[in-house]
Predicted model as a PDB file, atoms N, CA, C, CB and O in Angstrom, pLDDT in the B-factor column:
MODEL        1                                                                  
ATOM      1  N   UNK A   1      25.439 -16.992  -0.673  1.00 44.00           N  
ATOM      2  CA  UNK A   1      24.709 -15.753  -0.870  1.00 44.00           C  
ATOM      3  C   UNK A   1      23.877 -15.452   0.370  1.00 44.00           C  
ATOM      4  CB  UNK A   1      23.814 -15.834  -2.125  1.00 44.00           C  
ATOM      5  O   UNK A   1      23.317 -16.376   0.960  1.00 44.00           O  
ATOM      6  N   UNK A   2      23.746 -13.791   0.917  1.00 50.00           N  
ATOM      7  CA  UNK A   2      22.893 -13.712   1.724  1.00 50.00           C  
ATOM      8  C   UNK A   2      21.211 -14.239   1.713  1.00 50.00           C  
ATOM      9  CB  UNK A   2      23.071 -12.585   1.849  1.00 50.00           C  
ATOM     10  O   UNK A   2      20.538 -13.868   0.752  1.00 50.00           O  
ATOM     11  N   UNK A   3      20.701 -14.902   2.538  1.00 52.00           N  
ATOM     12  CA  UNK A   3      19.530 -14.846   2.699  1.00 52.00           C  
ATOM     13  C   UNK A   3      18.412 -13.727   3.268  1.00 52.00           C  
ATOM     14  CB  UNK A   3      19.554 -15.703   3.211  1.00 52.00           C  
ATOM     15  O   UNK A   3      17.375 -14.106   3.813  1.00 52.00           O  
ATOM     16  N   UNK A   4      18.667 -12.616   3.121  1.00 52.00           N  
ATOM     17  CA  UNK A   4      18.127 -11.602   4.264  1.00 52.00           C  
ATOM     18  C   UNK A   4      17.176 -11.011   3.740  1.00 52.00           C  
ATOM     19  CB  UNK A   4      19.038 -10.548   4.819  1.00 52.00           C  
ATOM     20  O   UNK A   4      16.924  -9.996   4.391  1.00 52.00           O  
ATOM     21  N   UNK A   5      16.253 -11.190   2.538  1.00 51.00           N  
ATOM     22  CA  UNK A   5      15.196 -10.697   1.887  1.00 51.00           C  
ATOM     23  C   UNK A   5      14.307 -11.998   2.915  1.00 51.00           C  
ATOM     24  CB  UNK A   5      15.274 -10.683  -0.096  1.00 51.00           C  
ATOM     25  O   UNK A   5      14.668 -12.707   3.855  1.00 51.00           O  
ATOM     26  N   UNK A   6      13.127 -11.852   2.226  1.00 58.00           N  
ATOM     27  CA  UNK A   6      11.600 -12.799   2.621  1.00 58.00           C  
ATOM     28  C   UNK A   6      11.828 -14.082   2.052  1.00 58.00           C  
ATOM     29  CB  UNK A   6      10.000 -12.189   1.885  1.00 58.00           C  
ATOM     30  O   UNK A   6      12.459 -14.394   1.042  1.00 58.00           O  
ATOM     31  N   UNK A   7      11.228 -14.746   2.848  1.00 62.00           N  
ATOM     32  CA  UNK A   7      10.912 -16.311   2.707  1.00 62.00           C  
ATOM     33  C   UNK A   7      10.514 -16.977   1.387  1.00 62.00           C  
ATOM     34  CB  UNK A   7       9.798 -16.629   3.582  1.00 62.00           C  
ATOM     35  O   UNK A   7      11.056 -18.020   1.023  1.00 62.00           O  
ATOM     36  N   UNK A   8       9.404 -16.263   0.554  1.00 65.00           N  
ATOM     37  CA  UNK A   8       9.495 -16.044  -0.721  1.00 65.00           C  
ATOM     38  C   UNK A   8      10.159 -16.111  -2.083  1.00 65.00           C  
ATOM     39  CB  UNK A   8       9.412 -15.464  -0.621  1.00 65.00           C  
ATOM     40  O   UNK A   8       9.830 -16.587  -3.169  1.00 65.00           O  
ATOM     41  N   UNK A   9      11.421 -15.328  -1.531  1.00 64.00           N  
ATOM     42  CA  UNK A   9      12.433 -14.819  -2.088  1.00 64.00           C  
ATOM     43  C   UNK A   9      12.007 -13.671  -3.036  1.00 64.00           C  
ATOM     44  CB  UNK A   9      13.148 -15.847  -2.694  1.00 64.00           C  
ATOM     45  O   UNK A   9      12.799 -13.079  -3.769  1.00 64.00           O  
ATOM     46  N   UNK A  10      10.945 -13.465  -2.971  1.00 68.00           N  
ATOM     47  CA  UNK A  10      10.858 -12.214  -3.832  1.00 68.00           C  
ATOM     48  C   UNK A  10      10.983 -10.810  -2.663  1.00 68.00           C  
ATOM     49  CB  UNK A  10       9.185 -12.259  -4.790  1.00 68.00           C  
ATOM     50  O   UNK A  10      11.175 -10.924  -1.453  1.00 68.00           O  
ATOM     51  N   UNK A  11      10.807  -9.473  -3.458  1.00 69.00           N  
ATOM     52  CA  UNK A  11      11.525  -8.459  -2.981  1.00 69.00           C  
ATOM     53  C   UNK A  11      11.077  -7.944  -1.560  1.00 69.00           C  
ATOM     54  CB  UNK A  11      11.478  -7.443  -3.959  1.00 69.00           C  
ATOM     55  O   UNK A  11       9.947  -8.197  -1.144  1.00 69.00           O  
ATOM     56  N   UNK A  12      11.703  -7.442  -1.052  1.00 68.00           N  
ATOM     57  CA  UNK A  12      10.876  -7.089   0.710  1.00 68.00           C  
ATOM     58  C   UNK A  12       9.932  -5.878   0.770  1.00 68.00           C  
ATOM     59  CB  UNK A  12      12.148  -6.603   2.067  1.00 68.00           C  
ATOM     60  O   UNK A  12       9.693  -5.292  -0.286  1.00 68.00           O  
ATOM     61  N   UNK A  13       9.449  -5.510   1.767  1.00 68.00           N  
ATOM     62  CA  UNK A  13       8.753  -4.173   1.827  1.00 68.00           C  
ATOM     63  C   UNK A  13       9.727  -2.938   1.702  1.00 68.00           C  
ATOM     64  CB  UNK A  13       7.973  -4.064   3.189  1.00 68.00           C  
ATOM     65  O   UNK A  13       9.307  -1.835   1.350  1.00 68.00           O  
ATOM     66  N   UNK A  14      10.943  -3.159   1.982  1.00 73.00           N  
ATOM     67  CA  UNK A  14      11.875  -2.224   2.081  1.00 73.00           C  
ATOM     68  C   UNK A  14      12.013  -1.233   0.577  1.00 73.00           C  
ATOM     69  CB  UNK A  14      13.206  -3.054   2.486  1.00 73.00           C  
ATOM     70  O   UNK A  14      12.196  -0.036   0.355  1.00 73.00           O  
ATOM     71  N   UNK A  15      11.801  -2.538  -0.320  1.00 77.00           N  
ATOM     72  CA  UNK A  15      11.833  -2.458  -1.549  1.00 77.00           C  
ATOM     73  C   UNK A  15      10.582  -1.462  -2.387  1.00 77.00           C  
ATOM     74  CB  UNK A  15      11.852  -3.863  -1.872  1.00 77.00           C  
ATOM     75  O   UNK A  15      10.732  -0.451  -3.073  1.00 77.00           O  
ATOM     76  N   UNK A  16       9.361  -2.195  -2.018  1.00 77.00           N  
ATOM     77  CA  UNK A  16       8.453  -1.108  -2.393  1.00 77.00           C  
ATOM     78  C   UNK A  16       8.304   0.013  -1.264  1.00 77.00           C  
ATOM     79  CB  UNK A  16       7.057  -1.725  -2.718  1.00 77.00           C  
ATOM     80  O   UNK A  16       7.503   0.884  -1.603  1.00 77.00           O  
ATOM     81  N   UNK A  17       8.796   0.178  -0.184  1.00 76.00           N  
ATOM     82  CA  UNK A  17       8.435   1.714   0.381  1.00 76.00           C  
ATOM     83  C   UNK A  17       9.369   2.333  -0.584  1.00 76.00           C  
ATOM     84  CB  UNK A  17       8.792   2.147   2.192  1.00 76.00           C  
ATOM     85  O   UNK A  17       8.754   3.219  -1.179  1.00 76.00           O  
ATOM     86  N   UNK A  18      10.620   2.244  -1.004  1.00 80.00           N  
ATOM     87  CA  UNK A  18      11.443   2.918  -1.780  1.00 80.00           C  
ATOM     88  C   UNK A  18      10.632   3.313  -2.683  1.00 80.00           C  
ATOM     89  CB  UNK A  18      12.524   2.287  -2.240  1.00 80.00           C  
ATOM     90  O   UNK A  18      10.244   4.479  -2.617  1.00 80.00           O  
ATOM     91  N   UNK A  19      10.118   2.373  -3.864  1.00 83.00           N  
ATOM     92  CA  UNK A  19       9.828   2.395  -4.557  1.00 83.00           C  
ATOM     93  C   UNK A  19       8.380   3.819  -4.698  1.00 83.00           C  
ATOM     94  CB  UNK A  19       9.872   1.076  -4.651  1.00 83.00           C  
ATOM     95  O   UNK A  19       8.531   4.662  -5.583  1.00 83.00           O  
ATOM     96  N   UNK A  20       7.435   3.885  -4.006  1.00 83.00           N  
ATOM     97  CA  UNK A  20       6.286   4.567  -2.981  1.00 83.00           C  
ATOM     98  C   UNK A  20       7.151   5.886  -3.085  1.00 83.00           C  
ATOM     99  CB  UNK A  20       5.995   3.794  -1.118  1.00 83.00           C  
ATOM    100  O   UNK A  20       7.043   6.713  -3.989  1.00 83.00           O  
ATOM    101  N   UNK A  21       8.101   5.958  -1.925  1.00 84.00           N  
ATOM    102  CA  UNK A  21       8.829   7.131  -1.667  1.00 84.00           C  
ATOM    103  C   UNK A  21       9.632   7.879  -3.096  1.00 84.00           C  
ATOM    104  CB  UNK A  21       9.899   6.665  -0.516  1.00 84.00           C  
ATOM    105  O   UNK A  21       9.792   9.091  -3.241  1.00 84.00           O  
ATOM    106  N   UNK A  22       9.894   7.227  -3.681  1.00 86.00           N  
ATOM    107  CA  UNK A  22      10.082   7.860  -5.169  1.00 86.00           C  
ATOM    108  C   UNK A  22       8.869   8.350  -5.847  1.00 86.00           C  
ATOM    109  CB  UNK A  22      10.670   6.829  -6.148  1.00 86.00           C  
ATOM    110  O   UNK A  22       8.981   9.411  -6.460  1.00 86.00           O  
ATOM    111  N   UNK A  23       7.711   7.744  -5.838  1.00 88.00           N  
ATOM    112  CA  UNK A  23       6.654   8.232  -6.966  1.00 88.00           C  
ATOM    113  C   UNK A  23       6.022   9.104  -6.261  1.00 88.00           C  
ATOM    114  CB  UNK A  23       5.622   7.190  -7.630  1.00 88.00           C  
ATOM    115  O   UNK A  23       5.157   9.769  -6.831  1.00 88.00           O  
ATOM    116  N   UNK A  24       6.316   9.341  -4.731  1.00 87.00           N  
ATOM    117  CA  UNK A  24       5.474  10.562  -3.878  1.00 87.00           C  
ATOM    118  C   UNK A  24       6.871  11.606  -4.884  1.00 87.00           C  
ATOM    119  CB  UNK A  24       5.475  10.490  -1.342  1.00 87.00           C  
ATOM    120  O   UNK A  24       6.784  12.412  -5.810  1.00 87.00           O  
ATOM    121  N   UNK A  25       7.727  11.197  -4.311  1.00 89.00           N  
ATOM    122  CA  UNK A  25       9.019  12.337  -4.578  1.00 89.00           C  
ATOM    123  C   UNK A  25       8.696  12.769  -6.161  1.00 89.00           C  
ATOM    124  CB  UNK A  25      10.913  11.507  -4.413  1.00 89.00           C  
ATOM    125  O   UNK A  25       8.297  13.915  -6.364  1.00 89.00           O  
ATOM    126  N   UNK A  26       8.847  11.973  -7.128  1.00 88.00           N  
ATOM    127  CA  UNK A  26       8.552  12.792  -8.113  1.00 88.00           C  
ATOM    128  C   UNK A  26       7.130  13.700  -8.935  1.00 88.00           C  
ATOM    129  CB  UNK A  26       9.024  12.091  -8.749  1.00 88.00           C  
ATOM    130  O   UNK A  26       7.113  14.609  -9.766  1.00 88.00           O  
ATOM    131  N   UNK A  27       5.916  12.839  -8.140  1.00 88.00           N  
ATOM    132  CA  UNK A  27       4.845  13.774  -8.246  1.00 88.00           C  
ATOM    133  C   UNK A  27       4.977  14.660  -7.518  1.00 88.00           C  
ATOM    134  CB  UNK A  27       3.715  13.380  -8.074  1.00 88.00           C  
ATOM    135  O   UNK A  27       4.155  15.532  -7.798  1.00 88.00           O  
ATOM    136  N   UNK A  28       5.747  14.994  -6.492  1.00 88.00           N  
ATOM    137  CA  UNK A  28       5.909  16.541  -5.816  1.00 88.00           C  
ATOM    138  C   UNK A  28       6.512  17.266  -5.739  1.00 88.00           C  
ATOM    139  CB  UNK A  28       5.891  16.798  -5.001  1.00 88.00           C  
ATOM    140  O   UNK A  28       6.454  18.195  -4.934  1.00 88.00           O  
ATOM    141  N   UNK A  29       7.728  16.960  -7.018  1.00 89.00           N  
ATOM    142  CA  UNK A  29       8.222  17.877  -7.659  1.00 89.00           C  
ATOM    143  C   UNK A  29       7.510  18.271  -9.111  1.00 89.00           C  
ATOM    144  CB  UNK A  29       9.516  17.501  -7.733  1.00 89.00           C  
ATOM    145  O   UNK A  29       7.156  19.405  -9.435  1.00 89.00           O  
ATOM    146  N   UNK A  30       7.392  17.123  -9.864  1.00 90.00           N  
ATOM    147  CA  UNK A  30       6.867  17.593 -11.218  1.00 90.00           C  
ATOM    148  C   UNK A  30       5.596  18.110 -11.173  1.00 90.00           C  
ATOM    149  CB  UNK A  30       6.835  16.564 -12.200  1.00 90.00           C  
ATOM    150  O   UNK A  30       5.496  19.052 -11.959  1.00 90.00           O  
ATOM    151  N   UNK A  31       4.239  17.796 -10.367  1.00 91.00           N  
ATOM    152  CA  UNK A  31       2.889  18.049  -9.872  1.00 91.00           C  
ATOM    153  C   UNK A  31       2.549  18.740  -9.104  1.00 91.00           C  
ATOM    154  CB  UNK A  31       2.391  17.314  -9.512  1.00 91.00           C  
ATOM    155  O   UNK A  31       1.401  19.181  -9.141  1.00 91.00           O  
ATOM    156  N   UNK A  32       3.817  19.236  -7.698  1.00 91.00           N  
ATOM    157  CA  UNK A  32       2.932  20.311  -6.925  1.00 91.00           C  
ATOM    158  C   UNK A  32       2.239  19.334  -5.688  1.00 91.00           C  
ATOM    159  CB  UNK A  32       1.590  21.124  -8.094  1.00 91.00           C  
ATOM    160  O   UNK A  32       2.208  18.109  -5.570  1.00 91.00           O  
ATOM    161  N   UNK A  33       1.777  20.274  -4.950  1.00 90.00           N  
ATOM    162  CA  UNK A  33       1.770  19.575  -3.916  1.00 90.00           C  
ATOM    163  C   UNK A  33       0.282  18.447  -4.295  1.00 90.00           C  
ATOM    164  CB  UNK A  33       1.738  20.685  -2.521  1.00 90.00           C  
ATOM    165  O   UNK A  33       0.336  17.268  -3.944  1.00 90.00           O  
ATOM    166  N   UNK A  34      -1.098  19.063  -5.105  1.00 90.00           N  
ATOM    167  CA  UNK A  34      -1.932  18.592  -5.282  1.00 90.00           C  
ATOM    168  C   UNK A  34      -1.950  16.710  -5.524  1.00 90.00           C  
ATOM    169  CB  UNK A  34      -2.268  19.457  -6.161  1.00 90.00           C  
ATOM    170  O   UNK A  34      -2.554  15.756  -5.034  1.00 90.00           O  
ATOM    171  N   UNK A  35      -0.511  17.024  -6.964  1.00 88.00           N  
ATOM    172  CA  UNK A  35      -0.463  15.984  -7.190  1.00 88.00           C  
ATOM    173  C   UNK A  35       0.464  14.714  -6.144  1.00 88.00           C  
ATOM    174  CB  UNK A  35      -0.136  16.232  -8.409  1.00 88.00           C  
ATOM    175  O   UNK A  35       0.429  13.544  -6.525  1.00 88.00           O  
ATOM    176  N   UNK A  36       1.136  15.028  -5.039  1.00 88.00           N  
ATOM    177  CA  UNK A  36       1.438  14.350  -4.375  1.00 88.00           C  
ATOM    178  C   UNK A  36       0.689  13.512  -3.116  1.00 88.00           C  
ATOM    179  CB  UNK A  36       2.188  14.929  -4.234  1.00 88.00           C  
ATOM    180  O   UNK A  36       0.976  12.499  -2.479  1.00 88.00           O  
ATOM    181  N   UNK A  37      -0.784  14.788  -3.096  1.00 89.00           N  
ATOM    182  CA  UNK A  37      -1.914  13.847  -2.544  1.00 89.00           C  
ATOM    183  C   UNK A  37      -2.497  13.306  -3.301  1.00 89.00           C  
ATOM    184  CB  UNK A  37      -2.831  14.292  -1.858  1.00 89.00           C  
ATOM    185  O   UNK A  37      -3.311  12.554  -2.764  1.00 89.00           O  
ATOM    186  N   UNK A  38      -2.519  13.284  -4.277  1.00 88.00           N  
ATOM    187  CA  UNK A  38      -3.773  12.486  -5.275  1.00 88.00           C  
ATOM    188  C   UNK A  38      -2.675  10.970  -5.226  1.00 88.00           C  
ATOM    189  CB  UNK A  38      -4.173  13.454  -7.487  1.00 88.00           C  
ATOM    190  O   UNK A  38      -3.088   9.905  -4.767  1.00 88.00           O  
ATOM    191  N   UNK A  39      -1.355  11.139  -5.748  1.00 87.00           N  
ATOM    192  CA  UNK A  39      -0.526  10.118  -5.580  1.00 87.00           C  
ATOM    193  C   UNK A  39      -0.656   9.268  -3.681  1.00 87.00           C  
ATOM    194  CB  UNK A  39       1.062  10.928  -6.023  1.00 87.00           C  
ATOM    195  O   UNK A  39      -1.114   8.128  -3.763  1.00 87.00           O  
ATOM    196  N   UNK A  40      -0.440   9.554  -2.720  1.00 87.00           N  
ATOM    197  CA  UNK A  40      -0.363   9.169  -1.340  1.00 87.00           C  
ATOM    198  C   UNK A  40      -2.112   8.419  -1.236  1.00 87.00           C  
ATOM    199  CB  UNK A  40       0.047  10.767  -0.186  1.00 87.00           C  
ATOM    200  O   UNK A  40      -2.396   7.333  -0.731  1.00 87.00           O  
ATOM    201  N   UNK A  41      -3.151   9.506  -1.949  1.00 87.00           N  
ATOM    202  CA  UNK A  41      -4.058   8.715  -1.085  1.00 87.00           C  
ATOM    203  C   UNK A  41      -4.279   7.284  -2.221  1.00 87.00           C  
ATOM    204  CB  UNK A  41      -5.699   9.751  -0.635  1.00 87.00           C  
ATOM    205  O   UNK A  41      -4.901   6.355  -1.706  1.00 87.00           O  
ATOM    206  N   UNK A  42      -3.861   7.087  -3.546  1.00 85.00           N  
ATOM    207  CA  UNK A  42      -4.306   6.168  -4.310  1.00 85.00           C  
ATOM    208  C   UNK A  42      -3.465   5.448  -3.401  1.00 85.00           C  
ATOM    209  CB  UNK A  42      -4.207   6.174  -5.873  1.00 85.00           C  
ATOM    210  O   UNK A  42      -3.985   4.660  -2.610  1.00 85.00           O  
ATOM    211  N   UNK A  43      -2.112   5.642  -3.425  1.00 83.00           N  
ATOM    212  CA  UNK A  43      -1.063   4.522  -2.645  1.00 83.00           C  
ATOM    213  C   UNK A  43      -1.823   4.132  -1.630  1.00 83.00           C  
ATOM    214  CB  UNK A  43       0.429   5.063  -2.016  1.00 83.00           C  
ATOM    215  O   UNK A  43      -2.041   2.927  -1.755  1.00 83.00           O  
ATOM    216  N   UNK A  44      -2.430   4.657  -0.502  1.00 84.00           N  
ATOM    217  CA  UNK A  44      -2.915   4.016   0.769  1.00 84.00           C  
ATOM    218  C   UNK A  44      -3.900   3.263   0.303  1.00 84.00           C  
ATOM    219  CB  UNK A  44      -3.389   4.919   1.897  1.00 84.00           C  
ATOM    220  O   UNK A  44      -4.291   2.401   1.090  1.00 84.00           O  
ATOM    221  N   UNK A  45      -4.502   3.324  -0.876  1.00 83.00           N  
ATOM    222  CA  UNK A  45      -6.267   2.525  -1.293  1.00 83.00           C  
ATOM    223  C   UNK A  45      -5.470   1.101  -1.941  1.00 83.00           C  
ATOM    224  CB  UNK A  45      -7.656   3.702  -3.014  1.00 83.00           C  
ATOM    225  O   UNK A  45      -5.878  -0.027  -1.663  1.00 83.00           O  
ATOM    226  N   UNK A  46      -4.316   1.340  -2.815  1.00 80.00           N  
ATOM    227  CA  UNK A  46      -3.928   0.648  -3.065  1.00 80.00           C  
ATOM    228  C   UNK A  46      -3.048  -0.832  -2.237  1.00 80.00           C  
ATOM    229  CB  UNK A  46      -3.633   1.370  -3.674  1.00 80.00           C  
ATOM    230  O   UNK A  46      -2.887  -2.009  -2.560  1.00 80.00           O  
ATOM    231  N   UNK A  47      -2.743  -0.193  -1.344  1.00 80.00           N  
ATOM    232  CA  UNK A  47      -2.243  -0.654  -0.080  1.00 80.00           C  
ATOM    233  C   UNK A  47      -3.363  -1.668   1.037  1.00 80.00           C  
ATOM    234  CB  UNK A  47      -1.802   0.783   0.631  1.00 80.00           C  
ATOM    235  O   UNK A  47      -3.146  -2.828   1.386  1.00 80.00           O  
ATOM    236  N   UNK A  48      -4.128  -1.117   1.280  1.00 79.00           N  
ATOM    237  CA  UNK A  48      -5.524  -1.649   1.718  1.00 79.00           C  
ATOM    238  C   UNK A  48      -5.965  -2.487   0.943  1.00 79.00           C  
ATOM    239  CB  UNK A  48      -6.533  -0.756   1.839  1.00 79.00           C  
ATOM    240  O   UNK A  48      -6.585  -3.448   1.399  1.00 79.00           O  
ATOM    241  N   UNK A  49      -5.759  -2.342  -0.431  1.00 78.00           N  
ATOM    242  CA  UNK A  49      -6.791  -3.717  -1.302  1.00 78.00           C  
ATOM    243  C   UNK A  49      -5.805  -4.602  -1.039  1.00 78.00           C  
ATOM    244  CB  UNK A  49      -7.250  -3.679  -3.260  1.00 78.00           C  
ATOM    245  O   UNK A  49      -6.168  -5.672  -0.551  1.00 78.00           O  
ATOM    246  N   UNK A  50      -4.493  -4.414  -1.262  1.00 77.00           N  
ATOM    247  CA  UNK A  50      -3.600  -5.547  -1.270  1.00 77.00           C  
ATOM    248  C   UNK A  50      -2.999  -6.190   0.060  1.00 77.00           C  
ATOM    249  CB  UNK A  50      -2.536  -5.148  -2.055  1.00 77.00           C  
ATOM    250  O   UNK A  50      -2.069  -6.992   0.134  1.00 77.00           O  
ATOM    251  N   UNK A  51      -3.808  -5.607   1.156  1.00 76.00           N  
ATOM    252  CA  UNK A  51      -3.982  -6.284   2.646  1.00 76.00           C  
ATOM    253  C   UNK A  51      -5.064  -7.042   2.385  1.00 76.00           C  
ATOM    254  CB  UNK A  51      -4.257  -5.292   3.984  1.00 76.00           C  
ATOM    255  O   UNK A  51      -5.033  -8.253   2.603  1.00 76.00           O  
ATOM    256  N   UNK A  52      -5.892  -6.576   2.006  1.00 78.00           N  
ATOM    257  CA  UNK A  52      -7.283  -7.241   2.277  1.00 78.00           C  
ATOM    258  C   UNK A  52      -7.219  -8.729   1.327  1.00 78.00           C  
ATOM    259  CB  UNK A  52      -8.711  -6.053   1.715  1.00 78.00           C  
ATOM    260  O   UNK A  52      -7.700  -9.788   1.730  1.00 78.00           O  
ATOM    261  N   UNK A  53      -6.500  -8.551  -0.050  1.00 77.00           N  
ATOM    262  CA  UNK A  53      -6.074  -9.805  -0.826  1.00 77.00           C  
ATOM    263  C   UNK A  53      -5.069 -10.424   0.200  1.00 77.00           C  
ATOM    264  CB  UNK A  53      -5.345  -9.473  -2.403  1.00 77.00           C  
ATOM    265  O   UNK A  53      -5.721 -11.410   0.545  1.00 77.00           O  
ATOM    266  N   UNK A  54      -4.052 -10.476   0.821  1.00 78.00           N  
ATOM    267  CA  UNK A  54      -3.390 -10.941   1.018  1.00 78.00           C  
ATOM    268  C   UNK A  54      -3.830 -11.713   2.613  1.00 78.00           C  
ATOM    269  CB  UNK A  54      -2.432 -10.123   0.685  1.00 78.00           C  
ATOM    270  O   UNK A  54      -3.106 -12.626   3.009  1.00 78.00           O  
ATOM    271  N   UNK A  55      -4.966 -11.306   3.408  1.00 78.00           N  
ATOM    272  CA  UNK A  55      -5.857 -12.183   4.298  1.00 78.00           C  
ATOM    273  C   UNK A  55      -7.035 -13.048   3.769  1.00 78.00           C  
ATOM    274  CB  UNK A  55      -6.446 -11.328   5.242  1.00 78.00           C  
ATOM    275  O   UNK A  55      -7.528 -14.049   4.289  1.00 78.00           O  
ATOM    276  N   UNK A  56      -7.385 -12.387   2.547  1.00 80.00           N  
ATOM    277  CA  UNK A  56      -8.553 -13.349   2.115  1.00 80.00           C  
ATOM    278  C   UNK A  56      -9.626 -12.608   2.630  1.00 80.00           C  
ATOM    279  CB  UNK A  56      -8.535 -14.917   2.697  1.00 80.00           C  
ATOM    280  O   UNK A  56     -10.512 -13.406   2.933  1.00 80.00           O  
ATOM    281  N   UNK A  57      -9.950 -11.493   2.863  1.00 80.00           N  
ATOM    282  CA  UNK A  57     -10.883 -10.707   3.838  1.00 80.00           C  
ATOM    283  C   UNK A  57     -11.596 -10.294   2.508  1.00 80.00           C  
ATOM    284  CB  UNK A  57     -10.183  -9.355   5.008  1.00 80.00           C  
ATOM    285  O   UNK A  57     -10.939  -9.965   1.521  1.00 80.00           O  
ATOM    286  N   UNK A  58     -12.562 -10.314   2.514  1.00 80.00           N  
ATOM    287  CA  UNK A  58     -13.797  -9.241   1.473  1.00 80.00           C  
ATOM    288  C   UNK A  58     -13.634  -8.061   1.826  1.00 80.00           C  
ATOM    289  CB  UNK A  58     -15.523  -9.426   1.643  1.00 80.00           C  
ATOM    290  O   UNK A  58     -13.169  -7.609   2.873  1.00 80.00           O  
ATOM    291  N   UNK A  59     -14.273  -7.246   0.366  1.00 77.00           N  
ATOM    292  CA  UNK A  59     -15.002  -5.812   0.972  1.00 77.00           C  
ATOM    293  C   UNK A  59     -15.659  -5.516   1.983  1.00 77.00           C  
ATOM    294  CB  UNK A  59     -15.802  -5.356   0.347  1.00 77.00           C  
ATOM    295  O   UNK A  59     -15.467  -4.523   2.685  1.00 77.00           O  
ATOM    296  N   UNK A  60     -16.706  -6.574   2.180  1.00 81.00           N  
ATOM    297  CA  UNK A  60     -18.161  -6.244   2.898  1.00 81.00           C  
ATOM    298  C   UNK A  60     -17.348  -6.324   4.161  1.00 81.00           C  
ATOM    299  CB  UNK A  60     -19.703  -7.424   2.713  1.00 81.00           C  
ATOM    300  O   UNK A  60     -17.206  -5.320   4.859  1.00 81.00           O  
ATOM    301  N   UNK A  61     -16.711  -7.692   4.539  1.00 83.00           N  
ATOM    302  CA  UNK A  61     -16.110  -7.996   5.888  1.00 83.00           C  
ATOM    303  C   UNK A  61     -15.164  -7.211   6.616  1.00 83.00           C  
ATOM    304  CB  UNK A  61     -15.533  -9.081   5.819  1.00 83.00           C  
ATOM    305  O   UNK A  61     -14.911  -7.318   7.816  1.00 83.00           O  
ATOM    306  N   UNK A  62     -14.625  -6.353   5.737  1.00 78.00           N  
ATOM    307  CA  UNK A  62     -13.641  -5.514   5.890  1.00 78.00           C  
ATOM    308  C   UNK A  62     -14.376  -4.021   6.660  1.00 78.00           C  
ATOM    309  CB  UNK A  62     -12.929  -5.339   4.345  1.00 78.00           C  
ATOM    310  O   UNK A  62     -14.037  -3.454   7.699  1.00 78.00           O  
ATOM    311  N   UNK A  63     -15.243  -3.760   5.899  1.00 79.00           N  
ATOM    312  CA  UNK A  63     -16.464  -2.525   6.035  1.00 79.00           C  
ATOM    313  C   UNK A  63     -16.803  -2.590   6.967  1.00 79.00           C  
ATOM    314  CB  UNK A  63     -17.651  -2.425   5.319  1.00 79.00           C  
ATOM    315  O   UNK A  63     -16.618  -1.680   7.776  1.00 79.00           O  
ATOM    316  N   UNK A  64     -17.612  -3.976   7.333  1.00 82.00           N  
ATOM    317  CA  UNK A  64     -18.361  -3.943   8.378  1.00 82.00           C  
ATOM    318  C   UNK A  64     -17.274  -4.045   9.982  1.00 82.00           C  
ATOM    319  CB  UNK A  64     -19.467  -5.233   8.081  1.00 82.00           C  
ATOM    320  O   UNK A  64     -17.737  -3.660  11.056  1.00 82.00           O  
ATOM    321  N   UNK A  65     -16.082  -4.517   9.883  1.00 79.00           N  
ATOM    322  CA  UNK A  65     -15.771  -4.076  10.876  1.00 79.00           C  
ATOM    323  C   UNK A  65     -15.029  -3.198  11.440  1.00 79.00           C  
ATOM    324  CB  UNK A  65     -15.633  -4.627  11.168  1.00 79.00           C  
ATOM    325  O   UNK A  65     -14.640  -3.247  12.607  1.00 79.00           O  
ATOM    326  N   UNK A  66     -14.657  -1.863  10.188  1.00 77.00           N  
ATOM    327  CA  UNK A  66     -14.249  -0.878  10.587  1.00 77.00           C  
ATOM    328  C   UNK A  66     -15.154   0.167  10.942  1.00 77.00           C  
ATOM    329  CB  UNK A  66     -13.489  -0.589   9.855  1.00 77.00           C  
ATOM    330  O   UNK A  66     -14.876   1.133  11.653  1.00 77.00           O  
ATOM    331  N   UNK A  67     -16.516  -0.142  10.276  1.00 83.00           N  
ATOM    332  CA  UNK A  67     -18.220  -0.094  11.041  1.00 83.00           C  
ATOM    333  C   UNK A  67     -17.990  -0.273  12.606  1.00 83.00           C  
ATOM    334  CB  UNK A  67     -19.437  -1.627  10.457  1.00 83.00           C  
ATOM    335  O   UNK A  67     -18.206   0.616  13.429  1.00 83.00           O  
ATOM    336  N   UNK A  68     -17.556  -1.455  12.879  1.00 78.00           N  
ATOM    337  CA  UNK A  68     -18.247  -1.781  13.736  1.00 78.00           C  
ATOM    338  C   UNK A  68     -19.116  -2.528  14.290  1.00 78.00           C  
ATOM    339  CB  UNK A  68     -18.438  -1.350  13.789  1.00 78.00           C  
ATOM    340  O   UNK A  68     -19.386  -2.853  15.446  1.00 78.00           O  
ATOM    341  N   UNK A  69     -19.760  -2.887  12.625  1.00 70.00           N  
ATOM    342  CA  UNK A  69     -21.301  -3.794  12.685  1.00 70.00           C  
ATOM    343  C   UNK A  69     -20.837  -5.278  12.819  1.00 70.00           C  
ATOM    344  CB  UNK A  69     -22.408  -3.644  11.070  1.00 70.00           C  
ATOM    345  O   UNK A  69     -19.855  -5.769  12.264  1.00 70.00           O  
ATOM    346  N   UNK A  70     -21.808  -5.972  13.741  1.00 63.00           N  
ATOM    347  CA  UNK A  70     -21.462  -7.077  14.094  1.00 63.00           C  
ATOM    348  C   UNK A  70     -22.132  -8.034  12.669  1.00 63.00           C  
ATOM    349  CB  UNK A  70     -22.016  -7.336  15.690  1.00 63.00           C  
ATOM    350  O   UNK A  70     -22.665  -7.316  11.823  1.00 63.00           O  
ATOM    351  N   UNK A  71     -22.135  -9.403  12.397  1.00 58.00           N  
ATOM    352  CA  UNK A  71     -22.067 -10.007  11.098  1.00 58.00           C  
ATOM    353  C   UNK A  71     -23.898 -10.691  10.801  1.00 58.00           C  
ATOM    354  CB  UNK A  71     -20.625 -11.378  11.192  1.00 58.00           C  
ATOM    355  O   UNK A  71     -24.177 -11.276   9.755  1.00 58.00           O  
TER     356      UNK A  71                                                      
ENDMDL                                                                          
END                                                                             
């Protein structure tokens, strides 16, 4: 069997941009354009928490250096 997904073995990014690119696609047909930003910007917040889980980075640490502020 191919190996060509992630190390993991669970599904790749390829997989959820699809996945993303469908729920923009159908909130902007069934919703209008409104609802395809309300959909994009949760996706990007959602996206960001699950960077920030996936370094181990906090809120605060995260804040402060897109701040700027030193620690």
């Amino acid at each position: 069997m191919d190996e060509s997904g992630p190390a993991g073995g669970g599904p790749g990014r390829g997989v959820f941009g699809a996945a993303a690119g469908m729920a923009l696609g159908f909130a902007g047909w069934f919703g209008g354009f409104g609802a395809f930003l309300v959909v994009a910007s949760l996706g990007a917040v959602g996206w960001i928490a699950g960077h920030l889980v996936d370094r181990g980075i906090g809120l605060r640490e995260f804040l402060d250096a897109v701040t700027g502020r030193l620690p």
